[in-house]
C-alpha positions in Angstrom: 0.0 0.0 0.0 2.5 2.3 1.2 4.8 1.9 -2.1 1.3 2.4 -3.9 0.9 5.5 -2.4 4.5 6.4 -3.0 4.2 6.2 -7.3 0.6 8.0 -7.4 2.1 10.7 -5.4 4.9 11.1 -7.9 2.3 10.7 -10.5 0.6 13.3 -9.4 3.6 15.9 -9.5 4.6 14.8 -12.5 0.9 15.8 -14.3 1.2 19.3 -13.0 4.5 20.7 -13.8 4.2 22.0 -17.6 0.6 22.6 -16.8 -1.0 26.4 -17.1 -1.0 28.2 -13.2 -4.7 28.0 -12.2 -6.4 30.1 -10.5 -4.7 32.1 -7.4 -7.0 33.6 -4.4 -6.8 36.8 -6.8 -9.0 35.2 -8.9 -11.9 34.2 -6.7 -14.5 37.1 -6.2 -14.7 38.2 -2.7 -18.6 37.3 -3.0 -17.4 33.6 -3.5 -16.3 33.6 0.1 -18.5 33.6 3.2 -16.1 36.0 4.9 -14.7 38.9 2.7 -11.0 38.2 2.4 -10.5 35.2 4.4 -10.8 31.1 4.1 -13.3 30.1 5.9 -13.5 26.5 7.3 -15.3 24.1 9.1 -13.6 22.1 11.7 -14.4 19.6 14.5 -14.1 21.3 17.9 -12.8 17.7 19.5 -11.3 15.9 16.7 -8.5 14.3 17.8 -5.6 14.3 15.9 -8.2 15.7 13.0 -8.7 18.8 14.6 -9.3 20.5 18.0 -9.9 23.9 19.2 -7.4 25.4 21.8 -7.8 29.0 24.1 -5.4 30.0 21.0 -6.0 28.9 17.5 -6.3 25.3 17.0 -4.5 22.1 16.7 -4.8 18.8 14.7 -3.6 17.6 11.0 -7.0 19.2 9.1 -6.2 22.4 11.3 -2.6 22.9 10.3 -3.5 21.3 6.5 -6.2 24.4 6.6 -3.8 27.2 8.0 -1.0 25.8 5.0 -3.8 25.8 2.2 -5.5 29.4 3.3 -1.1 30.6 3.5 -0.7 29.5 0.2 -3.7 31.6 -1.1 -2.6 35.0 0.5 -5.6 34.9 3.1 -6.1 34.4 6.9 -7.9 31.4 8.0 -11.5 31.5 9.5 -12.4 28.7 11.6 -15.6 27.7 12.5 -15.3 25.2 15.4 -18.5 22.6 15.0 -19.8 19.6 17.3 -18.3 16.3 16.1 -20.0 14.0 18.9 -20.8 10.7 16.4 -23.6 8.2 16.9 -25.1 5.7 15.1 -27.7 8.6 13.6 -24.8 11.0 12.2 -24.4 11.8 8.9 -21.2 14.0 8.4 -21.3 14.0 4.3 -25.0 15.2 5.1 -24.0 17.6 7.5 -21.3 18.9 5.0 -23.7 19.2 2.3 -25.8 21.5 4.5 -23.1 23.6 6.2 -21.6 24.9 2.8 -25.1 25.7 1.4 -26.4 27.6 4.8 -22.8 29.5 3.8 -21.4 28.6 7.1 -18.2 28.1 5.2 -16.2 28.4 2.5 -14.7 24.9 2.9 -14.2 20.9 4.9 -11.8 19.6 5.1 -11.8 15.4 5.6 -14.2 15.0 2.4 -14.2 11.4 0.6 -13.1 11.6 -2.7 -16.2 9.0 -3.3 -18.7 9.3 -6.2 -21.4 9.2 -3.3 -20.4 12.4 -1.6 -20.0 14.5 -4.1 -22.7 16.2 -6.7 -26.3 17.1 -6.7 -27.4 15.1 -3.6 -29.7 12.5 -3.4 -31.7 14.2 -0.7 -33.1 18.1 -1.2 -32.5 18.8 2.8 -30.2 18.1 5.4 -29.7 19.2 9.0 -27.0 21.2 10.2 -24.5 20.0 13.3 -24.2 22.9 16.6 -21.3 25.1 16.5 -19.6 27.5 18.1 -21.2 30.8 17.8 -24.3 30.0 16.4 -27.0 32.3 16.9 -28.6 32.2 20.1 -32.2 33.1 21.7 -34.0 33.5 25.1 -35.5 30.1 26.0 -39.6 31.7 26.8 -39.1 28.5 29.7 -35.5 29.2 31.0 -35.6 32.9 30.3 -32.1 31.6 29.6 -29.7 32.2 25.8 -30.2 28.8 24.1 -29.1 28.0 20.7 -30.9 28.9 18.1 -31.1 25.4 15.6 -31.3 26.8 11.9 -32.8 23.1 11.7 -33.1 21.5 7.8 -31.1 23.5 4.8 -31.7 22.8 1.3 -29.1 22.0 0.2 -26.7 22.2 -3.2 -24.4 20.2 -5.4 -20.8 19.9 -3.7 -17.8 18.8 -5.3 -14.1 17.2 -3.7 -10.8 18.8 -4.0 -7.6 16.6 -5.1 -7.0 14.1 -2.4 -4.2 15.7 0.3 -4.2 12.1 2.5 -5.5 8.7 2.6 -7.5 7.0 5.1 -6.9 3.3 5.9 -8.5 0.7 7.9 -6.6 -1.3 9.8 -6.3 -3.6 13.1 -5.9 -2.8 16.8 -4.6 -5.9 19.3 -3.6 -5.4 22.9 -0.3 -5.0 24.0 1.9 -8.4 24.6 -0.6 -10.5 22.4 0.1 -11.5 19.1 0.1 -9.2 16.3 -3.3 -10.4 13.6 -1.9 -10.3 9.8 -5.4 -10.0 8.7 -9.0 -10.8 9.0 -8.5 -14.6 9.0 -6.0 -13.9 11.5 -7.7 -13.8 14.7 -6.9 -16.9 16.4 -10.1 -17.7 18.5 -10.0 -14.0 19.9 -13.3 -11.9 20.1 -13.1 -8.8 17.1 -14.7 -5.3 17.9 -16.2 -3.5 15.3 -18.1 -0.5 15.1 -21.9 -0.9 13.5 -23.1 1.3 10.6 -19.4 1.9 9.4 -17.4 1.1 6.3 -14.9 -1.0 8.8 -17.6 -2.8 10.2 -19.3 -3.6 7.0 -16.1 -5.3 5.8 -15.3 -7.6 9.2 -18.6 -8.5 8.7 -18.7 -9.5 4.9 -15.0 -11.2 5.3 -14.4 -12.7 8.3 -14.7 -16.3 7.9 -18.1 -17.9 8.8 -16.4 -20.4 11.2 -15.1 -17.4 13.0 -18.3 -15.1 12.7 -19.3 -15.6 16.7 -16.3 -14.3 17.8 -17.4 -10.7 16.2 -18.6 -8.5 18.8 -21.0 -5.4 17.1 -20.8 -2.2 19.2 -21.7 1.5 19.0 -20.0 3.3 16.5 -18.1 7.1 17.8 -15.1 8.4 19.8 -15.9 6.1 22.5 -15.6 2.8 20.2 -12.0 2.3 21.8 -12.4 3.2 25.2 -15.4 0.9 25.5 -12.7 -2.1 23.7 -10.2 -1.2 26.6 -13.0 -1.6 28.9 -14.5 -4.8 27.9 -10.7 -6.0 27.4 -11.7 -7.1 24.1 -8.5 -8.3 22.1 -8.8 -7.4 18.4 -11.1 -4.3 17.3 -11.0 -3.2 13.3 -10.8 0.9 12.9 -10.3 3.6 10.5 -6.4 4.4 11.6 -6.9 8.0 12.5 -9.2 7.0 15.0 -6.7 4.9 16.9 -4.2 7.6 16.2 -6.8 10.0 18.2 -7.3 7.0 20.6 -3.8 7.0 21.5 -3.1 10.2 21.7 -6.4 10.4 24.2 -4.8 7.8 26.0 -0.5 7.3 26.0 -1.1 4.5 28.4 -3.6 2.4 26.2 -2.6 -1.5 26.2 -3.7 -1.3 22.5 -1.3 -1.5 19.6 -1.7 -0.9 15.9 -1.3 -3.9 13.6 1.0 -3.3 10.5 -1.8 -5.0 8.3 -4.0 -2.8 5.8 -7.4 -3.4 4.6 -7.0 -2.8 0.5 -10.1 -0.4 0.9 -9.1 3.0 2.1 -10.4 6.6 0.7 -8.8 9.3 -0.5 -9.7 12.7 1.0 -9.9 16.0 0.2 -11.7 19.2 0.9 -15.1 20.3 -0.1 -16.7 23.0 -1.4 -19.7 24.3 -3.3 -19.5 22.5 -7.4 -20.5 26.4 -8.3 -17.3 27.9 -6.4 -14.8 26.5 -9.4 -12.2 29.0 -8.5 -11.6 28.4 -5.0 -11.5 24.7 -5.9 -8.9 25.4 -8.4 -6.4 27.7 -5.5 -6.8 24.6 -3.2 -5.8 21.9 -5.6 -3.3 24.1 -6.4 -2.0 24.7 -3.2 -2.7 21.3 -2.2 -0.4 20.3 -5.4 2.3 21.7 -4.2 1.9 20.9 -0.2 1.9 17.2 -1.7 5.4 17.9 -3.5 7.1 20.0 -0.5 6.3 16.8 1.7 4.8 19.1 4.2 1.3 16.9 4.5 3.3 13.9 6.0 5.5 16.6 8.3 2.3 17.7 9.8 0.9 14.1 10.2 4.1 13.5 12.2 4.2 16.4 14.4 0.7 15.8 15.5 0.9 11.7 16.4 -1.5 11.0 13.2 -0.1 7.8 11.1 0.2 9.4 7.7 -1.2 7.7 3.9 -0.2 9.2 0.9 -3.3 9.6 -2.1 -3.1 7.3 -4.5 -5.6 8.1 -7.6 -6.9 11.2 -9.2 -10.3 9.6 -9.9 -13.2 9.2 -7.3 -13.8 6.0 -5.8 -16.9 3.9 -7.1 -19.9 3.6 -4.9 -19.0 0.6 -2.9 -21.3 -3.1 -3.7 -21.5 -6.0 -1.5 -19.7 -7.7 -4.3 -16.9 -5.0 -3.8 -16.6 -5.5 0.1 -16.6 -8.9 -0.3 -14.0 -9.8 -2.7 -11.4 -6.6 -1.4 -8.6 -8.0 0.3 
């Protein structure tokens, strides 16, 4: 996977040099922009390695990703700090479909490159997540400022940037027990996974059937982990940020991160509105040349998030069960 990632990436640099420059932050009208003069981006407020807000500025790959990508445009980031509590009922691509066409930003970082995010949607509303700042009332009950839910958005056609990482699945083992080389790897041990979730869907659809009692369905969210340690479960199959954010939670966790890689990961990249074509253009641009400079996998390191290159220019394909089944 890794040497994969390694060749698209040099692919990649390769197709733009010789190429015409695209459009700079110049170029995009100021009424493009939700915020006159500045990049304005959506961020979870407790994200982990992702993203988190601090008393001063943020921290988090997306954050320092978004500070480098607004830098390299000429204009001072704007964040907007939103609640990221996931439960079996959240929707973020619905969530970013509806924050970019209430205008609460420009851009989001953390988008699939996935023909199923991206486009008109297939629904004409979505609901918006809390944040930071939003507009607040007196409760006629409390006599108390509550916020103010701008409730269901229509919403409008969205479209991906050029991928700026790569998110993996992969599986956690605790500490001093042997290390799983795959899904038919687990050697009688019980296998956490996390219901409603791309990870999930695949343990389920490829473990073997002999071994299919030993899988252990839980709640999917930040707590997926934490609730593994608890139980002392021994195996548990993840996106890899989310143990990175696990980990850096929790330095004394007993669980590890297995070398092994499911062949289904997802490119990512930032969204915007499909109507805002030049400030897609200034962050692939930007984005191209982050990619070249190396700085992407520099950030990953100096914020404990285990780093995958992009590998493909083209979205991924709506996933089938045949395609779950038969990805190794």
């Amino acid at each position: 996977m890794f040497r994969k990632a390694s060749l698209a990436l040099a692919t990649i640099v390769a197709a733009i040099v010789g190429q015409p420059p695209v459009l700079s932050a110049e170029a995009i009208s100021p009424d493009a922009l939700v915020n006159a003069g500045e990049l304005t981006v959506c961020l979870p407020r407790n994200g982990g390695v992702i993203a988190g807000r601090r008393l001063t500025g943020g921290s988090g790959f997306d954050y320092r990703v978004s500070n480098a990508l607004a830098a390299h445009m000429g204009l001072p980031l704007n964040v907007v700090w939103i609640e990221n509590d996931l439960d079996e009922e959240s929707d973020p691509i619905r969530e970013t479909y509806a924050m970019l066409a209430y205008r609460l930003c420009d851009a989001i970082p953390g988008h699939p490159r996935y023909e199923g995010a991206v486009g008109p949607s297939e629904y004409g509303r979505a609901s918006l997540p809390r944040w930071l700042g939003m507009p607040q009332e007196i409760d006629p009950v409390t006599n108390l400022l509550k916020d103010s839910l701008a409730g269901f958005v229509d919403v409008e056609p969205v479209t991906v940037t050029s991928g700026y990482m790569r998110t993996q699945i992969g599986l956690v083992y605790r500490d001093e027990t042997p290390e799983p080389g795959g899904l038919d790897d687990l050697q009688n041990r019980r296998l956490a996974l996390q219901q409603g979730t791309l990870s999930g869907a695949i343990a389920t659809l490829q473990v073997a059937p002999v071994d299919r009692a030993l899988l252990k369905m839980m709640n999917p969210g930040a707590g997926f982990l934490w609730e593994v340690e608890n139980q002392n479960l021994a195996l548990a199959i993840v996106d890899v940020p989310a143990f990175d954010a696990h980990l850096k939670a929790n330095p004394f966790s007993p669980l590890r991160l297995a070398r092994w890689r499911h062949a289904i990961g997802m490119d990512i990249g930032v969204a915007v509105l499909a109507d805002n074509r030049a400030l897609a253009q200034a962050l692939d641009a930007a984005i191209a040349e982050l990619l070249a400079s190396g700085q992407f996998s520099q950030f990953a390191a100096e914020e404990g998030m285990t780093y995958s290159a992009p590998v493909s220019s083209d979205l991924a394909p709506r996933f089938t069960l045949e395609t779950l089944r038969e990805a190794r």
